[in-house]
N, CA, C and O atoms as a DFTB+ gen file, in Angstrom:
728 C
 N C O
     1  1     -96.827      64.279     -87.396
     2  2     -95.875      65.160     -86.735
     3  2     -96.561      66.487     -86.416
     4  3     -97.238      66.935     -87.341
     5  1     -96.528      67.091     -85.469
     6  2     -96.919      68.220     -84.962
     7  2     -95.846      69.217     -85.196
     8  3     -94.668      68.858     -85.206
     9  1     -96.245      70.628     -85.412
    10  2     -95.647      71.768     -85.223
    11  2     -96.195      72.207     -87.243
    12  3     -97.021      71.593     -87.920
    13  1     -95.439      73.300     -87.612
    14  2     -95.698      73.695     -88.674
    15  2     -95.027      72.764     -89.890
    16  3     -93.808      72.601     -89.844
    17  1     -95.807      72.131     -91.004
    18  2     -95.244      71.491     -92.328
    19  2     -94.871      72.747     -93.378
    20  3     -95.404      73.817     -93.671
    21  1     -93.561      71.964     -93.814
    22  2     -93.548      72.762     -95.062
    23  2     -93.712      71.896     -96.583
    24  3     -93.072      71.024     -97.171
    25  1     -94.698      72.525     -96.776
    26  2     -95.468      72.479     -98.281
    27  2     -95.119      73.074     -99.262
    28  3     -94.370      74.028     -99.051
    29  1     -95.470      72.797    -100.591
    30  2     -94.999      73.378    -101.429
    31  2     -95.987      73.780    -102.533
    32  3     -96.946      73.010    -102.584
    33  1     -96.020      75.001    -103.633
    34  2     -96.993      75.009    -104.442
    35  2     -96.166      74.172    -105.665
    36  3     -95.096      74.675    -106.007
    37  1     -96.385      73.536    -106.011
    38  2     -95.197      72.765    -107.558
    39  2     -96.380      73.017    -109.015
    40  3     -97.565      72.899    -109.330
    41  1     -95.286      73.359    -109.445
    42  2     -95.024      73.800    -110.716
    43  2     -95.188      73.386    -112.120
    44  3     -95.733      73.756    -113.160
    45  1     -94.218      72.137    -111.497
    46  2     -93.470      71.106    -112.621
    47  2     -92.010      71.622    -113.159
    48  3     -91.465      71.338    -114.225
    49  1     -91.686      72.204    -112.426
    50  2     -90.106      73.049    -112.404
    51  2     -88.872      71.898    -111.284
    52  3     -88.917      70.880    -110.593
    53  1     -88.047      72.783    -111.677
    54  2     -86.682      71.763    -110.766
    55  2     -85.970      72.906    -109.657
    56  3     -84.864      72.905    -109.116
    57  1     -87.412      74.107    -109.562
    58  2     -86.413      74.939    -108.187
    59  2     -86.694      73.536    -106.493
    60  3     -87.262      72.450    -106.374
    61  1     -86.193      74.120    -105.899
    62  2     -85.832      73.774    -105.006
    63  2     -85.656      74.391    -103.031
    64  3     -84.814      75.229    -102.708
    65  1     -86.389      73.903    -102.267
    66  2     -86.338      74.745    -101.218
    67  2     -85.601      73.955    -100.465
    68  3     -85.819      72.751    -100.603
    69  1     -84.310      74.464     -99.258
    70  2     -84.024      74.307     -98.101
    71  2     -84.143      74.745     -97.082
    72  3     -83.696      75.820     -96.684
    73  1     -85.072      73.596     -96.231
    74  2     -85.972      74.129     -94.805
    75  2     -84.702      73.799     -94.036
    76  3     -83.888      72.890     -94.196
    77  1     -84.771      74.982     -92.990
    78  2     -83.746      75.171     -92.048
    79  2     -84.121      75.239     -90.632
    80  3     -83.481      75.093     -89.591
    81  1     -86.161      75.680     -91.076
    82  2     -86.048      75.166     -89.358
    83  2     -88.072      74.647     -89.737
    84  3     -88.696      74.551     -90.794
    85  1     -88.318      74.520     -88.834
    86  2     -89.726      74.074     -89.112
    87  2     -90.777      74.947     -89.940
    88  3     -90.978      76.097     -89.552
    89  1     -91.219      74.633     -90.667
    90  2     -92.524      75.051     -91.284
    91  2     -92.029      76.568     -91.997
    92  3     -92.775      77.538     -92.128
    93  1     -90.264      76.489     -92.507
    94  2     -90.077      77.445     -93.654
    95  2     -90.255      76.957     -94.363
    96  3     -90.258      75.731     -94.479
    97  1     -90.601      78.237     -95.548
    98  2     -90.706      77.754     -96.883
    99  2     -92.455      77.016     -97.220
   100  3     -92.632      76.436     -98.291
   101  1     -93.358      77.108     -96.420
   102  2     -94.443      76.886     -96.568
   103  2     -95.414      77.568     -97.337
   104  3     -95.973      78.575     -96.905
   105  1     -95.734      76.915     -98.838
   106  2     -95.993      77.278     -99.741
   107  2     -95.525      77.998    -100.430
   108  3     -96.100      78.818    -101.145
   109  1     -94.369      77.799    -100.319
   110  2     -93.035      78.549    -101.527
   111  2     -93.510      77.411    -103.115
   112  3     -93.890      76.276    -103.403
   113  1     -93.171      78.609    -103.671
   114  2     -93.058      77.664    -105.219
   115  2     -92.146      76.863    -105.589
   116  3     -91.124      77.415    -105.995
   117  1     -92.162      75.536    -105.590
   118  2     -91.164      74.827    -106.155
   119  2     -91.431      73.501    -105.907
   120  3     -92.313      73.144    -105.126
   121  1     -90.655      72.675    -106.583
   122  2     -90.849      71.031    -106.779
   123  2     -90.651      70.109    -105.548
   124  3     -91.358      69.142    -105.264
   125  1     -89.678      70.521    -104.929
   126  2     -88.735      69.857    -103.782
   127  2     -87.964      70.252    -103.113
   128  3     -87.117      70.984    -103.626
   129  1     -87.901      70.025    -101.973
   130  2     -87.540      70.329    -100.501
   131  2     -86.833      69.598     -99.632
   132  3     -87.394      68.578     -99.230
   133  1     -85.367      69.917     -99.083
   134  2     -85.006      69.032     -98.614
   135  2     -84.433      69.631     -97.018
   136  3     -84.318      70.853     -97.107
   137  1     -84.117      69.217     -95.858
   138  2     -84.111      69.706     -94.769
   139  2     -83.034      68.563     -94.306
   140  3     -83.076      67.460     -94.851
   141  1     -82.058      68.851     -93.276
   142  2     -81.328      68.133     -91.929
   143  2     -81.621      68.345     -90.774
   144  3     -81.025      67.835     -89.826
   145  1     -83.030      69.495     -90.632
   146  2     -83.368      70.127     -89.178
   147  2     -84.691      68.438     -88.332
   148  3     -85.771      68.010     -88.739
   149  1     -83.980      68.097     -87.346
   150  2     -85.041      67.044     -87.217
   151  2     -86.276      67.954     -86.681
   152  3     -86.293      69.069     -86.160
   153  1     -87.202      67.124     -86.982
   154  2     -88.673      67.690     -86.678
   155  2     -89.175      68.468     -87.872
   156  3     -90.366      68.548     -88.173
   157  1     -88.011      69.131     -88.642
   158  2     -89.111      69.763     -89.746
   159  2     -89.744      69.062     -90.726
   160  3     -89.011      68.249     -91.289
   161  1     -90.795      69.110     -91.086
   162  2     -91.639      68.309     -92.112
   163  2     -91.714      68.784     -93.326
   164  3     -92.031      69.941     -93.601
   165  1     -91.433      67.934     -94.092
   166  2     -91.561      68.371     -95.923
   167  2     -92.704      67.355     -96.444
   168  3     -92.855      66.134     -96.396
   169  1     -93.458      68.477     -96.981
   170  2     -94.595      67.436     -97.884
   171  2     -94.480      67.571     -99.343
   172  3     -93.662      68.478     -99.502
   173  1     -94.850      67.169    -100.435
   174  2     -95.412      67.182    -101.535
   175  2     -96.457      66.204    -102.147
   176  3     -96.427      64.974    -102.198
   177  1     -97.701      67.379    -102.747
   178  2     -98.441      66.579    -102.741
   179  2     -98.400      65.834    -104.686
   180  3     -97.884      66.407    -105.646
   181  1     -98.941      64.801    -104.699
   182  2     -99.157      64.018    -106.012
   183  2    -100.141      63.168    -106.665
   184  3    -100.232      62.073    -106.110
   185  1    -101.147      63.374    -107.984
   186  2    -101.916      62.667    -108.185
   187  2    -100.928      61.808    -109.299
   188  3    -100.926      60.607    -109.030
   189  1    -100.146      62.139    -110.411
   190  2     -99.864      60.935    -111.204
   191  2     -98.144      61.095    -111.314
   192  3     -97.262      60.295    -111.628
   193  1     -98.132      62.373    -110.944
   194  2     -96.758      62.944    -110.788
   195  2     -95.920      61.545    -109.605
   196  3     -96.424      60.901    -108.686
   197  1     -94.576      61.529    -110.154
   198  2     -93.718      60.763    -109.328
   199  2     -93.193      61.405    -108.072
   200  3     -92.428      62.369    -108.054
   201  1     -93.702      60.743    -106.973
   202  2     -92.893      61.140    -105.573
   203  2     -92.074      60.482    -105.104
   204  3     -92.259      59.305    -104.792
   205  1     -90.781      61.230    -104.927
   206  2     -89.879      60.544    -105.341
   207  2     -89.209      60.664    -103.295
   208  3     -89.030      61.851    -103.021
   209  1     -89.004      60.063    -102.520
   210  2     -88.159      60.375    -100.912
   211  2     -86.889      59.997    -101.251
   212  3     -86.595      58.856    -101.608
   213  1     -85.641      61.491    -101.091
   214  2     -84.482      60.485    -100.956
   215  2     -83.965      61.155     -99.724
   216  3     -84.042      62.326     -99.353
   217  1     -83.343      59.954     -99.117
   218  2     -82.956      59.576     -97.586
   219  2     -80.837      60.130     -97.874
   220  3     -80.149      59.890     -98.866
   221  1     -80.499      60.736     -96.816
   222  2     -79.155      60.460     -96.637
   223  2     -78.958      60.621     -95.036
   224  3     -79.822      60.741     -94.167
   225  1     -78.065      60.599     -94.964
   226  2     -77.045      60.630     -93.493
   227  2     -77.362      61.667     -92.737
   228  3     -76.480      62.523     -92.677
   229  1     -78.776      61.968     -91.864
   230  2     -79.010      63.461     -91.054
   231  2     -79.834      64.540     -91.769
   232  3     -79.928      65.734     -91.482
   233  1     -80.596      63.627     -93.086
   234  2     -80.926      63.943     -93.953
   235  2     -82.214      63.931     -94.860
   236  3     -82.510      62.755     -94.646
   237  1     -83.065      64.315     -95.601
   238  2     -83.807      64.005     -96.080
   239  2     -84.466      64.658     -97.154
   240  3     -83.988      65.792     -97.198
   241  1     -85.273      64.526     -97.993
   242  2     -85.943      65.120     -99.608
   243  2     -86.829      64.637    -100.089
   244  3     -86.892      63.419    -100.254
   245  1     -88.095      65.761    -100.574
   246  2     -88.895      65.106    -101.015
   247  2     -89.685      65.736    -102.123
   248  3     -90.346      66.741    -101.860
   249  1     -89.679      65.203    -103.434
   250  2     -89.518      65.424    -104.811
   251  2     -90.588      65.282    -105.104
   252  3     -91.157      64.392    -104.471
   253  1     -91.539      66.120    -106.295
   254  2     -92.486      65.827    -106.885
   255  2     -92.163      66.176    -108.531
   256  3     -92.278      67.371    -108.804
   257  1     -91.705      65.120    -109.850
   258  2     -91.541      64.970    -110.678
   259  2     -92.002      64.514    -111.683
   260  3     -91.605      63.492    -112.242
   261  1     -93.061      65.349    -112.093
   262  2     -93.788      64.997    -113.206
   263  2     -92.799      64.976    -114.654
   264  3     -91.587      64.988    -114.438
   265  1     -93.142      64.954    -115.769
   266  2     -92.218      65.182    -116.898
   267  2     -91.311      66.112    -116.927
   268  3     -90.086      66.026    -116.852
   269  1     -92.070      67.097    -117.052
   270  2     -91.211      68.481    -117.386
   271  2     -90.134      68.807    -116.093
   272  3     -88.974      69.210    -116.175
   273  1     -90.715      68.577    -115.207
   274  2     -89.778      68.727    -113.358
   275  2     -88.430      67.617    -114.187
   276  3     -87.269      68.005    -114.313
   277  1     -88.864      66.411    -114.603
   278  2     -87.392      65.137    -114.761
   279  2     -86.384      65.997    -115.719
   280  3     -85.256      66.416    -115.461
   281  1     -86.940      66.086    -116.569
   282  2     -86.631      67.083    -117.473
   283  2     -85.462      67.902    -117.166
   284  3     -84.240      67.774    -117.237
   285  1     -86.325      68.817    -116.786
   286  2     -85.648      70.563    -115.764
   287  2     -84.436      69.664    -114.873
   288  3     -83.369      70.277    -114.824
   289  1     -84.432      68.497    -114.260
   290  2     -83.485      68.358    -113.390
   291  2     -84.107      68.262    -112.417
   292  3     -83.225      68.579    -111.618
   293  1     -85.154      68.025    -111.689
   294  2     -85.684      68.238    -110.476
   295  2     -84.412      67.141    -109.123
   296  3     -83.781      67.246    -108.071
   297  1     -84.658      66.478    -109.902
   298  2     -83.978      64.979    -109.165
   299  2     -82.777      65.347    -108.392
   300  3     -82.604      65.357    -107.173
   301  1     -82.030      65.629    -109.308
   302  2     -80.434      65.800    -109.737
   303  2     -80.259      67.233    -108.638
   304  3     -79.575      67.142    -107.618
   305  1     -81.010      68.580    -109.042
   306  2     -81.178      69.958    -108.345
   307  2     -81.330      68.918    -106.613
   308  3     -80.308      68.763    -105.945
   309  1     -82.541      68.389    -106.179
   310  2     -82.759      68.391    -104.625
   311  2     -81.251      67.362    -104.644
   312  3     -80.777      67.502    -103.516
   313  1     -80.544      66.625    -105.277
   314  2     -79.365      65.792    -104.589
   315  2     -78.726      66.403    -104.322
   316  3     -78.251      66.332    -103.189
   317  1     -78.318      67.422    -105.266
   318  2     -77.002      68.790    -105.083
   319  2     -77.295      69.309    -103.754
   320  3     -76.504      69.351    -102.812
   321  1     -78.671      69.752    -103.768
   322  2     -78.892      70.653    -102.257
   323  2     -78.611      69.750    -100.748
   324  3     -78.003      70.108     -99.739
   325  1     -79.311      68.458    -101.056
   326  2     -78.532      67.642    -100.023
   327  2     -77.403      68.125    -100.034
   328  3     -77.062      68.920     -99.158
   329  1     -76.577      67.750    -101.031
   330  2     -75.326      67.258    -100.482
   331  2     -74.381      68.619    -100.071
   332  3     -73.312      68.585     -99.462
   333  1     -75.071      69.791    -100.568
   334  2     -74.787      71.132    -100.120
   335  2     -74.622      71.496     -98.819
   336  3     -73.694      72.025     -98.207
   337  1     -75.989      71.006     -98.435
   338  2     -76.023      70.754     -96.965
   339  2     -75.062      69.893     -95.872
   340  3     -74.877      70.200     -94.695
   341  1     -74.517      68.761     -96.571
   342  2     -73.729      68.200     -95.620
   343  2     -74.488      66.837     -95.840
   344  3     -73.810      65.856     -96.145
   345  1     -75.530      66.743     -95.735
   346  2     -76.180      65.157     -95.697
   347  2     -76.284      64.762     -96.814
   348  3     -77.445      64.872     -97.210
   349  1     -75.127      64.043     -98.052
   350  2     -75.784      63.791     -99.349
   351  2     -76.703      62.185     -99.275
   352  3     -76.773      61.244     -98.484
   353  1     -77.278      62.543    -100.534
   354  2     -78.263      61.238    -100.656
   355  2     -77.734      59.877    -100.557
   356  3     -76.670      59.762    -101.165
   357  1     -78.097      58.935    -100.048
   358  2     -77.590      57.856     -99.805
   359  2     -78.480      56.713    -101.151
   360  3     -77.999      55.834    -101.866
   361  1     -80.056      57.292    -101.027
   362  2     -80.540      56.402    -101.498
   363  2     -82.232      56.871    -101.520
   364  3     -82.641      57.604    -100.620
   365  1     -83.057      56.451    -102.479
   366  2     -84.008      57.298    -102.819
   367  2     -85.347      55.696    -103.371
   368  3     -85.065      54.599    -103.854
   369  1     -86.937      56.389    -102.941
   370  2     -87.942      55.605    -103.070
   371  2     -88.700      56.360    -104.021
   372  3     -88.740      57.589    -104.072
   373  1     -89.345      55.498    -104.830
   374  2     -90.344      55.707    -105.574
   375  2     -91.866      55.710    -105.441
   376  3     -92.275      54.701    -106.015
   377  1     -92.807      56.363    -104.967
   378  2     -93.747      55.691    -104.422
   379  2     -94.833      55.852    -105.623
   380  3     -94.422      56.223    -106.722
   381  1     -95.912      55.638    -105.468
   382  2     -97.093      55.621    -106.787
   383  2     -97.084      56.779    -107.662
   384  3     -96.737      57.885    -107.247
   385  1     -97.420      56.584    -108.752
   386  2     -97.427      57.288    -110.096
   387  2     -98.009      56.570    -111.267
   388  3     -98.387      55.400    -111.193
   389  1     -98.052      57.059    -111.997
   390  2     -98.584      56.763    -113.513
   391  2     -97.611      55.784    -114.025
   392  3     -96.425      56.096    -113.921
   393  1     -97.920      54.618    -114.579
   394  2     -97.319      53.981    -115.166
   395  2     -97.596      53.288    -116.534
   396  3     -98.605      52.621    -116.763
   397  1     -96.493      53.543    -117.498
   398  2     -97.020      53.950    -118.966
   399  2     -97.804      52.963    -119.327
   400  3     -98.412      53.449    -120.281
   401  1     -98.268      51.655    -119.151
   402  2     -99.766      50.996    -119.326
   403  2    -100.877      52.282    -119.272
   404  3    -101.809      51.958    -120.007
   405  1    -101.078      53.363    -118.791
   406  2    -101.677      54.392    -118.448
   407  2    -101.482      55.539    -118.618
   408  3    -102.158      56.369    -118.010
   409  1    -100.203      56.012    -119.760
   410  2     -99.635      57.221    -119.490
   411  2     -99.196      57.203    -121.150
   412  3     -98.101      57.122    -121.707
   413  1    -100.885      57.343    -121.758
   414  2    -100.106      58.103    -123.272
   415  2     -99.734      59.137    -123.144
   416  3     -99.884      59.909    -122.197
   417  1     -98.919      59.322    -124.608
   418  2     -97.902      60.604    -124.406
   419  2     -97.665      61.013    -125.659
   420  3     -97.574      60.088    -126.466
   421  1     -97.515      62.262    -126.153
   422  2     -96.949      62.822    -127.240
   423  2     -96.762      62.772    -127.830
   424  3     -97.683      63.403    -128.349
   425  1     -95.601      62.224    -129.343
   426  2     -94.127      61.976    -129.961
   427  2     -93.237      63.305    -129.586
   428  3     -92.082      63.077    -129.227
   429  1     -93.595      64.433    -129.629
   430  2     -92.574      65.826    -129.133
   431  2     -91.904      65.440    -127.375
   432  3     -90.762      65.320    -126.933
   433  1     -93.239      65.344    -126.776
   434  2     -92.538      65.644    -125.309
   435  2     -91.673      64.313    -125.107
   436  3     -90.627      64.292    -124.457
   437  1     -92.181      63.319    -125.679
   438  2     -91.166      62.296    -125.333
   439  2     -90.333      62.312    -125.800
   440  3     -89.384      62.394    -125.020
   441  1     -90.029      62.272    -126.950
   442  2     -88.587      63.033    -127.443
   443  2     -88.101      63.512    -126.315
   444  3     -87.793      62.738    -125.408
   445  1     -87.967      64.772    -126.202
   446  2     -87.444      65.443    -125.343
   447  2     -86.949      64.507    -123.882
   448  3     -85.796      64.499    -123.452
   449  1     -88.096      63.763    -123.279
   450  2     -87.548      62.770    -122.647
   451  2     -86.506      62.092    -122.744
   452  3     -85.596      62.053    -121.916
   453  1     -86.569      61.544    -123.712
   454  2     -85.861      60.224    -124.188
   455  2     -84.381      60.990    -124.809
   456  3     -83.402      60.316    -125.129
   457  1     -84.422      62.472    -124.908
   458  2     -82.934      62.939    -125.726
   459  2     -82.393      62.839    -123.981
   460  3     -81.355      62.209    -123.783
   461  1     -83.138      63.486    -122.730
   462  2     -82.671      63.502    -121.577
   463  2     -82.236      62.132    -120.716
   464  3     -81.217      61.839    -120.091
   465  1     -83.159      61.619    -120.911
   466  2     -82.745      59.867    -119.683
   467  2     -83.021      58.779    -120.693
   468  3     -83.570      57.819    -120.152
   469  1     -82.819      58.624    -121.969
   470  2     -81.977      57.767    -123.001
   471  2     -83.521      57.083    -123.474
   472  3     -84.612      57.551    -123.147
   473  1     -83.308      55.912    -124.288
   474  2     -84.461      55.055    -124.780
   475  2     -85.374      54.165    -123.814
   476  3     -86.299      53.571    -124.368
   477  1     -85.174      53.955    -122.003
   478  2     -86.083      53.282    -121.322
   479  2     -87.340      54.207    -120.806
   480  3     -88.139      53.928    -119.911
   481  1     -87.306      55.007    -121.360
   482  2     -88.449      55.843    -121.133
   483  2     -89.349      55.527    -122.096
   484  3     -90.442      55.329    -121.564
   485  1     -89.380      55.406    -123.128
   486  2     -90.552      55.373    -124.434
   487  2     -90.708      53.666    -124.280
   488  3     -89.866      52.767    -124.269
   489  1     -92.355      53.673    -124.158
   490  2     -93.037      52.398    -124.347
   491  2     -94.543      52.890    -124.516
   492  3     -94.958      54.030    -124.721
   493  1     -95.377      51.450    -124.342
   494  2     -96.645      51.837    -125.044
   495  2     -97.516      51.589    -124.026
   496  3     -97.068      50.999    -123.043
   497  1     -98.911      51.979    -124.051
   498  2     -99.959      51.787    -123.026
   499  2    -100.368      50.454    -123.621
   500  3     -99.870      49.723    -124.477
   501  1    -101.513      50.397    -122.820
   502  2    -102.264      49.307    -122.892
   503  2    -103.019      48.762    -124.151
   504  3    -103.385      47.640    -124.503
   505  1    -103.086      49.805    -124.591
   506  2    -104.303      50.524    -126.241
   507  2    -102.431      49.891    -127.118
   508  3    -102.677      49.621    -128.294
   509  1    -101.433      49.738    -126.914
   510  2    -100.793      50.473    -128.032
   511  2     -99.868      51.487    -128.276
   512  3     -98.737      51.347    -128.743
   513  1    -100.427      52.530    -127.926
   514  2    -100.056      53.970    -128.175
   515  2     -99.204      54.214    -127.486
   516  3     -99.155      53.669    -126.383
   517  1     -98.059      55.276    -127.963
   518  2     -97.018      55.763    -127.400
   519  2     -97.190      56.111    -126.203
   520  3     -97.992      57.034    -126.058
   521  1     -96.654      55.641    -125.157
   522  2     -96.138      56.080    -123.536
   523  2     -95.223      56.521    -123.198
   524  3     -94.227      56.225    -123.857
   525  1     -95.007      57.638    -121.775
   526  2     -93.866      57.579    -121.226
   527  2     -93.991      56.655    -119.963
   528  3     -94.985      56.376    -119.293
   529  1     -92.508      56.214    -119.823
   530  2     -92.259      55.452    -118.667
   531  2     -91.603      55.917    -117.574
   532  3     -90.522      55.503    -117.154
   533  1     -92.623      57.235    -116.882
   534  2     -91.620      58.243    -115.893
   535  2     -90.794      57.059    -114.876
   536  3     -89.633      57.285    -114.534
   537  1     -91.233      56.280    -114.606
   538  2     -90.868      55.424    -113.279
   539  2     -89.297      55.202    -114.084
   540  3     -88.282      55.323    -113.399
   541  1     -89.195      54.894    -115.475
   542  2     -88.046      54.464    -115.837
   543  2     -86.738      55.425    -116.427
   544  3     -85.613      55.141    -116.838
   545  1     -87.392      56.543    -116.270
   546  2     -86.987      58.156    -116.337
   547  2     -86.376      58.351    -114.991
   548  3     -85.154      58.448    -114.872
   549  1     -87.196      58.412    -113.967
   550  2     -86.656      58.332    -112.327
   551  2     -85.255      57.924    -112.294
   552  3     -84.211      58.576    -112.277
   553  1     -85.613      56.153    -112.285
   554  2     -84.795      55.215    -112.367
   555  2     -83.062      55.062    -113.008
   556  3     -82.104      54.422    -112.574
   557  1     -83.215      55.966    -114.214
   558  2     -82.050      56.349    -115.072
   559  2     -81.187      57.830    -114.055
   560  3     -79.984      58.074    -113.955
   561  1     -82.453      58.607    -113.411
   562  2     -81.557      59.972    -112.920
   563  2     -80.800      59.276    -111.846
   564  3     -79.570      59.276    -111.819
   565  1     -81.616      58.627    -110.877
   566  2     -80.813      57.834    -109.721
   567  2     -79.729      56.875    -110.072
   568  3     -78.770      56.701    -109.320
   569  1     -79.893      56.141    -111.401
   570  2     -78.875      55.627    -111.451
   571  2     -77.505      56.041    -111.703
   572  3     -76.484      55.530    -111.243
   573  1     -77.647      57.360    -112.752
   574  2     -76.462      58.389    -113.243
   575  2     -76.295      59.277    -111.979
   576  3     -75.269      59.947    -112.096
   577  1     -77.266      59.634    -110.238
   578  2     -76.910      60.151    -109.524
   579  2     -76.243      59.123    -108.415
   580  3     -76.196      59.504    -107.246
   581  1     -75.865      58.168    -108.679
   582  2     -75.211      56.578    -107.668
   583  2     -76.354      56.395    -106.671
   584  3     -75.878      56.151    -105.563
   585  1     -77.876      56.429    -106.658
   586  2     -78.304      55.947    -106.046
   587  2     -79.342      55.294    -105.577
   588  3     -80.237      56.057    -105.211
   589  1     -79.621      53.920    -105.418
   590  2     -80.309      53.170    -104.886
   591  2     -81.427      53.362    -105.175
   592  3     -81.749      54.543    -105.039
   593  1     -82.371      52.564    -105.607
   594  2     -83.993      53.058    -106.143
   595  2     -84.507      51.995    -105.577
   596  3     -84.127      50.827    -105.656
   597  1     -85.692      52.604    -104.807
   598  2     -86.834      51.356    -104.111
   599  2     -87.849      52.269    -104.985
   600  3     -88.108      53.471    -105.033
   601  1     -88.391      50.847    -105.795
   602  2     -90.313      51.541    -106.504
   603  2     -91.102      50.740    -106.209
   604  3     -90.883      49.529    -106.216
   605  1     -92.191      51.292    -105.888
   606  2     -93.431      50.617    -104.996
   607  2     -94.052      49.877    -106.558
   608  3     -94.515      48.738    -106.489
   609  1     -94.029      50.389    -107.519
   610  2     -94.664      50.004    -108.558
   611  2     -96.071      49.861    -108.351
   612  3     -96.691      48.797    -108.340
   613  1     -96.410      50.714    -108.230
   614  2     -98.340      51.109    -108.158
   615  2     -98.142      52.233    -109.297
   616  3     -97.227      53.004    -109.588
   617  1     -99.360      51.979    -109.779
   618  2    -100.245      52.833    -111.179
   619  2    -100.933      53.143    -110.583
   620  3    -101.709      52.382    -110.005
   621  1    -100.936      55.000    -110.421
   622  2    -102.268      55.023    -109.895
   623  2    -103.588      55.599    -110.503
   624  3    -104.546      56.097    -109.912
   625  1    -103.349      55.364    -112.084
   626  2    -104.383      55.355    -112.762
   627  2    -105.025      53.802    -112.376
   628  3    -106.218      53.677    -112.100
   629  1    -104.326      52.949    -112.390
   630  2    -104.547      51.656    -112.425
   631  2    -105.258      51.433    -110.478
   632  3    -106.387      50.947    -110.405
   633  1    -104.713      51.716    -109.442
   634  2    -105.240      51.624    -108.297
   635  2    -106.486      52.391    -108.045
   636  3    -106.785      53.403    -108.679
   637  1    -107.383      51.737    -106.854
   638  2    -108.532      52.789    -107.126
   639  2    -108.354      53.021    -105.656
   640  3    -109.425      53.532    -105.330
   641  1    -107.711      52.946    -104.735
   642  2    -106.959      53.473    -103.756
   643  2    -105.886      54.983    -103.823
   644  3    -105.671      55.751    -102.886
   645  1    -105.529      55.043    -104.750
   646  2    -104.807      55.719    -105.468
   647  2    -105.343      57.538    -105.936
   648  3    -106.303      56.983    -106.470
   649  1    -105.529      58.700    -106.141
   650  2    -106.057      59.668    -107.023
   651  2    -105.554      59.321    -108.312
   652  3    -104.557      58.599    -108.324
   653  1    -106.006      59.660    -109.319
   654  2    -105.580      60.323    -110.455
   655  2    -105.832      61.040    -111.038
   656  3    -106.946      60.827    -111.518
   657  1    -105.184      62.387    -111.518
   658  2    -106.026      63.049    -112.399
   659  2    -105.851      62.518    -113.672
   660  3    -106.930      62.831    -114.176
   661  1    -105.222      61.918    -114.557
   662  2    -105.430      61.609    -115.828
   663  2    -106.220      60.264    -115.951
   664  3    -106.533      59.925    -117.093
   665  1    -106.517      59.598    -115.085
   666  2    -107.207      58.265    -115.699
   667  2    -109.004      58.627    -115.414
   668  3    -109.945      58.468    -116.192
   669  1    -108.992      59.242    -113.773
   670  2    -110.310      59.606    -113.652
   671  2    -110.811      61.279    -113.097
   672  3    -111.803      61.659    -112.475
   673  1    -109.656      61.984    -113.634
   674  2    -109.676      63.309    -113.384
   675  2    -110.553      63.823    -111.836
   676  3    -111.597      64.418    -111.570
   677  1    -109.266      63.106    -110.973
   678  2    -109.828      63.132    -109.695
   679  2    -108.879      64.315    -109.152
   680  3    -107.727      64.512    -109.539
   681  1    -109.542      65.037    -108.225
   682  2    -109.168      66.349    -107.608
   683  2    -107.824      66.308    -106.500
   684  3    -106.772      66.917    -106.306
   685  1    -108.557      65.242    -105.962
   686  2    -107.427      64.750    -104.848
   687  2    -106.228      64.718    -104.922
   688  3    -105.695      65.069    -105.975
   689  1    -105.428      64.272    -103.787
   690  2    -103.638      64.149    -104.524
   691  2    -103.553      63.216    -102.811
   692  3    -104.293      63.081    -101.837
   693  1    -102.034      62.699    -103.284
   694  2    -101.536      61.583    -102.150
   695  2    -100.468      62.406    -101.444
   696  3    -100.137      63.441    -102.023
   697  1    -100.081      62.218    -100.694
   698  2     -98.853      63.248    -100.100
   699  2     -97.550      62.593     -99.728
   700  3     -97.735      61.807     -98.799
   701  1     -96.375      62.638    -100.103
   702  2     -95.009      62.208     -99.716
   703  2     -94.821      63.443     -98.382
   704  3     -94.660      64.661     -98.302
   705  1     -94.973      62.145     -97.357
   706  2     -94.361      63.305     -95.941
   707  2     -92.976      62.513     -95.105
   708  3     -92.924      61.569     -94.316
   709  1     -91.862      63.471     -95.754
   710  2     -90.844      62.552     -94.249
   711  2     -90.203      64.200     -93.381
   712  3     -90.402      65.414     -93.341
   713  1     -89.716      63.576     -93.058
   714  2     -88.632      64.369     -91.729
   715  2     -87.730      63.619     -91.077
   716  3     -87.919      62.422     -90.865
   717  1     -86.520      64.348     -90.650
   718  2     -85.150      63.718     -89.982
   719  2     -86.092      63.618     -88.237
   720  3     -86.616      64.447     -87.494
   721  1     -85.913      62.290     -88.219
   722  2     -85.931      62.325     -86.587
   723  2     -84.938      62.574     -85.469
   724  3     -83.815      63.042     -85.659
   725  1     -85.446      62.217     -84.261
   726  2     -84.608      63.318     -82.982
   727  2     -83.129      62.182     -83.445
   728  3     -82.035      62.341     -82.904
């Protein structure tokens, strides 16, 4: 898409930007961004963090939710702003992330997980060892927000198509880009 993107610096927080016309809010601080202006572009970028697109009616959002972001509400915060807007979420994709075969974790922070989006979050890697299961963290907000989950189910510690910073502490990141068309 041509003209100005709006990007974001993320955090791992659950603020939230609404682009109102093209290429606001470009490099504002925050997790996710959601717009009804067609043509404006929302990116976020992601190496293990969950990118999350949710789609509604004239509408669109695009989430970057690592732990602490699921946590904070990230999910739940960009649905409200949809639906603030007029276009609420209809229905939301999952695209690559860490998946707990690959994603030891804590006993504290998962806790904390698991007091927030219940017991399908805690499982084990590959080794064994305690994991979180963000994909199944996601999965629980959309389901308590009524909506629809498509997951690509890619690891992208596990893909070598993929960045990661925790499996091969790669620099790179993948980018979730949509926009409302004409």
């Amino acid at each position: 898409m041509a003209g100005p993107w709006s990007w974001l610096r993320q955090v791992h927080g659950a603020e939230v930007v609404v682009v109102r016309e093209p290429g606001q809010h470009a490099g504002a601080t925050a997790d996710a961004a959601v717009t009804s202006v067609p043509g404006a572009v929302l990116a976020v970028q992601i190496a293990d963090c969950a990118p999350i697109l949710l789609r509604g009616d004239g509408g669109v959002g695009v989430v970057h939710a690592g732990w602490r972001g699921l946590v904070a509400g990230v999910i739940e915060a960009a649905v409200a702003a949809m639906a603030d807007q007029g276009t609420p979420a209809t229905g939301a994709v999952l695209g690559p992330c860490i998946r707990p075969r690959c994603y030891e974790f804590g006993p504290a922070e998962l806790e904390l997980v698991a007091a927030a989006y219940g017991p399908s979050v805690r499982a084990t890697t590959a080794t064994g060892a305690p994991a979180l299961d963000l994909a199944a963290g996601v999965a629980e907000a959309c389901r308590r927000l009524g909506l629809a989950l498509l997951d690509d189910g890619t690891c992208t510690a596990c893909s070598p198509q993929h960045f990661s910073h925790r499996a091969r502490r790669d620099t790179g990141r993948q980018a979730l880009v949509a926009w409302v068309g004409p």
